[in-house]
N, C-alpha and C positions, 0 to 999 in steps of 0.2 A: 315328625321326628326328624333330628336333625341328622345329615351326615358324615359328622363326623361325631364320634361317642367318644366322653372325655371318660378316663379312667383315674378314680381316685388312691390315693396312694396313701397305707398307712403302715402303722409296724406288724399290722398282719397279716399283711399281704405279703406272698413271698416273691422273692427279686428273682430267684432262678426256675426253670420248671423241675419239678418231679424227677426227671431223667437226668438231668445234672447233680445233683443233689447224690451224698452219700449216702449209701442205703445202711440203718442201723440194723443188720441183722444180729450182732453179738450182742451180748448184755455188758460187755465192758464199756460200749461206746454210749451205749443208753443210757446206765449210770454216768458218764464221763460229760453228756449234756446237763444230767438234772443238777450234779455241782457247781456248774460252769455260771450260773446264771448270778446275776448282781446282788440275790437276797442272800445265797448261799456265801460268798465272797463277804459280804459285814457281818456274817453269824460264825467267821470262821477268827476274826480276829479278835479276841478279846478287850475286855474295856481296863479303861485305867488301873482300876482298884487291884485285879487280876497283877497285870503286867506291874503293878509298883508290888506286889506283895512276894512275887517272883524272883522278881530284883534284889528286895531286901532280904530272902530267905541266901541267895546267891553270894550275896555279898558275905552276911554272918558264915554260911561257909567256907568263903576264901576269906575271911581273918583281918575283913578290910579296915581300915579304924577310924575312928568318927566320925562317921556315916551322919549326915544331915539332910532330914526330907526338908523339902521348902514347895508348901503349897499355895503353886501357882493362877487355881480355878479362882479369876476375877478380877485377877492383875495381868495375866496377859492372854493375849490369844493363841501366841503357837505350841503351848503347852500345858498341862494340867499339873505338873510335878516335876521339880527337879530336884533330882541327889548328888550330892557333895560329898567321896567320901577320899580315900589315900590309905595309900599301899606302901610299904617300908621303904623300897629300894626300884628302880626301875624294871627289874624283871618282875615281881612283885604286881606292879600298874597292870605290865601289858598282861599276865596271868589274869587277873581280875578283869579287865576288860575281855578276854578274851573267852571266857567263860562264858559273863554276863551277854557276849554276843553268842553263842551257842544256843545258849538258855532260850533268848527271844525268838530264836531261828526253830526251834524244837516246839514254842507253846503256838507257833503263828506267824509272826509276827515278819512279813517278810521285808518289810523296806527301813531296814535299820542302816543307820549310816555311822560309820566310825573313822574319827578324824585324831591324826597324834598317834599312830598304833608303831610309827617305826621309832619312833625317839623314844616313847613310854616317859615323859616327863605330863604330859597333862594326856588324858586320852576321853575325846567325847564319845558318849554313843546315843545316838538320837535314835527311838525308837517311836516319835512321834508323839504320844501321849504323857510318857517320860523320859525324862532326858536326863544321862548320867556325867555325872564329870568325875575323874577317877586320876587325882593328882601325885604326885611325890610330895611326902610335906613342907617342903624350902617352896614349895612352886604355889602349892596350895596356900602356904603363908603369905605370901606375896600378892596375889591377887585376891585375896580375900572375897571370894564372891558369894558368901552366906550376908556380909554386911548391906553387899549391894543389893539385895533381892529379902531383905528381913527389916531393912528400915523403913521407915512412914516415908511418906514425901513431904520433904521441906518446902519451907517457902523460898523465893527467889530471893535473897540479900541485895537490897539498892544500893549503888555505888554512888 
């Protein structure tokens, strides 16, 4: 036997002793480990279908107008669905945006990002699976982005 003894290291092995280590006597802290864990964290955020149908319930109640789903599963990677819709007037935008961020924040959904919320002329909210864009309609007409993401792909024109 040799002298010096190697010690293997794996995720079950604990890094601190016993006496370091907080003691779980309450049942608050007990519960507050069994969620904390990475299975509980993807069971708590819902999947697409969920979060698009949430969206669109949110939207018909703020009154938003020509809502356009555009599905995105297969044509790209950082999304599954994007919405197109417009709000009358600039208070209008940021109301509907501002909702539809509440909404995400109340089913789950915690790393939503919203871009445009002080101007309210285009307003994004990436909630990652779906992605909203919530225009004025002079703004929405303008950049037309149903046409860019609903057409085929062309061939390249030889010059």
């Amino acid at each position: 036997m040799s002298a010096v003894q190697r010690k293997e290291w794996s995720l079950a092995t604990p890094v601190l002793s016993k006496s370091v280590l907080p003691k779980a006597s309450d049942k608050a802290s007990k519960t507050a480990r069994k969620t904390s864990t990475p299975t509980a964290a993807l069971k708590a955020q819902p999947d697409a279908d969920k979060t698009l149908n949430m969206i669109l319930s949110r939207l018909d109640d703020m009154k938003a107008e020509e809502t356009v789903t555009i599905d995105l599963r297969g044509k790209s990677a950082f999304s599954d669905y994007m919405i197109v819709t417009s709000g009358r007037a600039n208070r209008h935008v940021g109301a509907i945006a501002e909702n539809l961020a509440k909404g995400l924040k109340e089913t789950g959904i915690k790393s939503v990002h919203i871009e445009g919320l002080p101007n309210c002329d285009w307003v994004l909210i990436d909630s990652g699976d779906v992605i909203v864009h919530v225009f004025r309609p002079e703004v929405r007409e303008f950049y037309n982005l149903e046409r860019l993401w609903t057409q085929g792909p062309t061939a390249a024109k030889a010059i």
